[in-house]
NULO-915634 format. One line per 10 residues: number of its first residue (from 1); their letters; for each residue z, y, x of C-alpha. Coordinates in pm, 1 decimal, always signed. Layout:
<recs>
NUM = A = Z:Y:X  ...
</recs>
This chain:
<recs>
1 = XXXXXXXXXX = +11432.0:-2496.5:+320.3  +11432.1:-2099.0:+315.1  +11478.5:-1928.6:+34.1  +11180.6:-1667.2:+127.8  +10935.4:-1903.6:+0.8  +11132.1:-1991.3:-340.0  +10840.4:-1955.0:-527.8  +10596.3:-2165.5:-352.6  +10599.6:-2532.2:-382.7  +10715.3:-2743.5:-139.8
11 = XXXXXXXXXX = +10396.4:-2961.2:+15.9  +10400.5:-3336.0:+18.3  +10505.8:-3476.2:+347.8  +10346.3:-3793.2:+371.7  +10157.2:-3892.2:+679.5  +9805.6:-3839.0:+662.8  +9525.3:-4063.6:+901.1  +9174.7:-4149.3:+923.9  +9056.2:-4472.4:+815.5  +8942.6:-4733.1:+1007.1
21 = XXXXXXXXXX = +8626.1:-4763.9:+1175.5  +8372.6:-4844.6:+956.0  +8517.4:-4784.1:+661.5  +8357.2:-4612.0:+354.3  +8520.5:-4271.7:+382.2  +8436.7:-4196.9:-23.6  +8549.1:-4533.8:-184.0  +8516.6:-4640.7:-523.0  +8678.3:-4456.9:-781.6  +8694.6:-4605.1:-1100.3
31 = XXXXXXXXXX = +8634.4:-4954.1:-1266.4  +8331.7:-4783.2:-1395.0  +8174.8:-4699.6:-1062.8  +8271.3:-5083.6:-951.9  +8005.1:-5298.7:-858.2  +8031.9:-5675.0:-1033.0  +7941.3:-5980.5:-887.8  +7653.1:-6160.5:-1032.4  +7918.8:-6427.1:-1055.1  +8194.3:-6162.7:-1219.1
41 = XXXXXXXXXX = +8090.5:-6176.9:-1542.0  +8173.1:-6319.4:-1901.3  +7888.5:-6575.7:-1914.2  +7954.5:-6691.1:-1553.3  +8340.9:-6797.0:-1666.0  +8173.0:-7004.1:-1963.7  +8234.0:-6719.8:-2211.5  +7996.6:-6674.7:-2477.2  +7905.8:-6252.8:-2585.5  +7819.5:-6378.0:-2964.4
51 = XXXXXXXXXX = +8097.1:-6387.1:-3219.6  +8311.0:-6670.6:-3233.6  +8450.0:-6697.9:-3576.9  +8312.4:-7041.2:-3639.7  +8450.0:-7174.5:-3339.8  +8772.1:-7055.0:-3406.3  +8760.2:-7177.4:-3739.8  +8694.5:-7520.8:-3605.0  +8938.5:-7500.6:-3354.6  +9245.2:-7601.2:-3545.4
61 = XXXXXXXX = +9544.5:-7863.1:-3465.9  +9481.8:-8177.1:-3603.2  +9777.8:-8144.9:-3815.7  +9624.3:-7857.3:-4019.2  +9349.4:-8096.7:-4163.3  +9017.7:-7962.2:-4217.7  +9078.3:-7760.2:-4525.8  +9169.9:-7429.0:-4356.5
</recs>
């Protein structure tokens, strides 16, 4: 380190290479640039979108009885 340059900032020295053959030199940036499966989704895993509320409700212990 010299102390010419004490006002610049020091660079980052890690190693930079190209990527591998065939590889997509601009890859995906952000979850919403991701492309989903058609199998990647809520209603795939057996989720429903509507509200569940009801379900919930019904989905007590049976020790809680029916009155809640």
């Amino acid at each position: 380190m010299t102390r010419s340059g004490a006002n610049e900032r020091r660079q980052g020295r890690r190693a930079q290479r190209a990527g591998a053959p065939g590889a997509d030199p601009t890859p995906q940036a952000g979850a919403d640039a991701a492309v989903r499966a058609s199998d990647d989704t809520d209603r795939a895993w057996g989720d429903r979108s509507d509200r569940n509320d009801e379900r919930l409700k019904g989905d007590v212990p049976p020790h809680w009885g029916k009155t809640h």
